[in-house]
C-alpha positions as CSV (number, residue, x, y, z in Angstrom):
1,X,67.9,63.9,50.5
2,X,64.7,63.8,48.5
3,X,61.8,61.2,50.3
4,X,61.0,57.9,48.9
5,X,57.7,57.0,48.1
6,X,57.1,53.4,47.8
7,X,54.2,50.9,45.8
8,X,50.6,52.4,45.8
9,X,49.3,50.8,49.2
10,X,45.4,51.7,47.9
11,X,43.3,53.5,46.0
12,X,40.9,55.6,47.9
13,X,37.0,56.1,47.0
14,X,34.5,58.4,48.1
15,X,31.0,57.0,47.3
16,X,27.6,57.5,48.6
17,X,26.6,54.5,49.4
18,X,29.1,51.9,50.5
19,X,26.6,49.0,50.2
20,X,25.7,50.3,46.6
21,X,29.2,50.8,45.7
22,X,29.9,47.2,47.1
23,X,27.6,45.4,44.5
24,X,29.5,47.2,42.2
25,X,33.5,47.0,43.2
26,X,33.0,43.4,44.5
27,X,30.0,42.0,42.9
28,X,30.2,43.1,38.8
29,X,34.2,43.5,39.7
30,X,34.5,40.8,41.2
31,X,37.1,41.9,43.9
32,X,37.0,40.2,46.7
33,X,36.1,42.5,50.2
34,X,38.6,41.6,52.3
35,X,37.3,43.6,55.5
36,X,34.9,46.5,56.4
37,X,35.6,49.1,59.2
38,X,33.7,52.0,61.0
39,X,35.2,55.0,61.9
40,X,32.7,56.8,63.7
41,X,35.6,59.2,64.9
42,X,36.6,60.1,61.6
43,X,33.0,60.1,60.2
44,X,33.5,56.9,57.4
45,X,32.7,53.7,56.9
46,X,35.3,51.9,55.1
47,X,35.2,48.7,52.8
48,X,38.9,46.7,51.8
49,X,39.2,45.7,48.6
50,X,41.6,43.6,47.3
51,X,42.7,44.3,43.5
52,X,46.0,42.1,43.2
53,X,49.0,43.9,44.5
54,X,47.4,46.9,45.9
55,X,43.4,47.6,47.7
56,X,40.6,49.4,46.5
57,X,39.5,51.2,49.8
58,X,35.8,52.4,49.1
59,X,34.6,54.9,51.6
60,X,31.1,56.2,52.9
61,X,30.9,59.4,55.2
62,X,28.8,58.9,58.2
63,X,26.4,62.2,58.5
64,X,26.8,65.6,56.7
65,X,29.8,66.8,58.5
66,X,32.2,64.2,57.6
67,X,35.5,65.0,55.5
68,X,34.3,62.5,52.9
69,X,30.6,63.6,52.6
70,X,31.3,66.6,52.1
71,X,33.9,65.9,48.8
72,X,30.8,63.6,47.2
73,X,28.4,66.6,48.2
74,X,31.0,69.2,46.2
75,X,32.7,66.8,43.5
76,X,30.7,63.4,43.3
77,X,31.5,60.4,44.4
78,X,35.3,59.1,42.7
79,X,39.0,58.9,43.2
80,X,39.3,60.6,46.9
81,X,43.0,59.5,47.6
82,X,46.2,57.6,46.5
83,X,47.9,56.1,49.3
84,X,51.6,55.5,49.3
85,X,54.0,53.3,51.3
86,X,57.0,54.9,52.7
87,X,59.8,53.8,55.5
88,X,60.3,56.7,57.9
89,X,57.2,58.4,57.8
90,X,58.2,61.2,60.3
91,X,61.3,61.8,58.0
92,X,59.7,61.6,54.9
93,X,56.9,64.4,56.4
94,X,60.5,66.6,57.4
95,X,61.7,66.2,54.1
96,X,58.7,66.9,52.1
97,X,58.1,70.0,54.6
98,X,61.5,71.0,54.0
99,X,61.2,70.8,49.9
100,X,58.1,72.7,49.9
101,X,55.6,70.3,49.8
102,X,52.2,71.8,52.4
103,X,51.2,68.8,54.6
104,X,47.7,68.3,56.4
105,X,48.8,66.2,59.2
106,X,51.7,68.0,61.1
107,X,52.1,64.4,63.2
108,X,51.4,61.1,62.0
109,X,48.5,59.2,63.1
110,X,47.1,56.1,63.2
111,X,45.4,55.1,60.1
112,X,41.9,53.0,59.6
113,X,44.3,49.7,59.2
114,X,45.9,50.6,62.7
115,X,49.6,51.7,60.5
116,X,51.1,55.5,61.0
117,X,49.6,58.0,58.2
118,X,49.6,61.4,57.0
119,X,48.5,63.2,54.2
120,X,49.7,65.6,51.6
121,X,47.6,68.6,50.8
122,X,46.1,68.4,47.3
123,X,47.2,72.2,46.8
124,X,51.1,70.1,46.5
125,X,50.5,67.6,44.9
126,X,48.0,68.9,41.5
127,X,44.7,68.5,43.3
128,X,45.4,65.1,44.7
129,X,45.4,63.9,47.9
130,X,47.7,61.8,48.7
131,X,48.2,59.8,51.8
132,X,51.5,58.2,53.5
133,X,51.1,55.1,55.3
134,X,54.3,53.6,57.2
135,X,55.5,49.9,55.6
């Protein structure tokens, strides 16, 4: 059986400045920020967008060491991540494993809305990161 990705859940971000990129995403935009987040444990700060059936998630890195600092330091700020909803996360992650597919996460964890995620490795997937959230 091959694993079912569902809608785009969001759109992730990397920017500099997440109060910079606001202005920009939700004040020349004009979509709405639905909710802001801090992750000190994963290094981000996080801003929700909402663009109609899916979010815009526009994230900051917290200090140099951060996963996301560190892709705006190498590749400028941009399109970090597409997220993807799935049912089954843990058998979607066996089947992908199984088909080939490199994963970064070997377990799912929870993600910055609270919801199970893992992500694909870009070298799988054309350079792109792509992450799985549970519906």
């Amino acid at each position: 059986m091959h694993p079912k990705l569902g809608a785009v859940h969001h759109i992730g971000i990397a920017v500099r400045n997440l109060e910079e990129a606001k202005k920009i995403f939700a004040g020349s935009l004009a979509l709405p920020c639905v909710d802001e987040k801090t992750l000190s444990e994963r290094g981000v700060k996080v801003a929700f967008l909402s663009a109609g059936n899916t979010t815009i998630e526009l994230l900051e890195g917290i200090g140099p060491e951060s996963a996301v600092s560190k892709f705006v330091e190498q590749r400028g700020p941009g399109i970090h991540h597409l997220c993807f909803e799935v049912d089954g996360i843990e058998r979607v992650m066996k089947e992908l494993t199984e088909s080939g597919v490199r994963l970064i996460d070997e377990k799912p964890r929870p993600g910055a809305e609270g919801r199970l995620v893992a992500f694909v490795h870009p070298k799988s997937t054309l350079g792109v990161l792509v992450e799985l959230i549970e519906k």
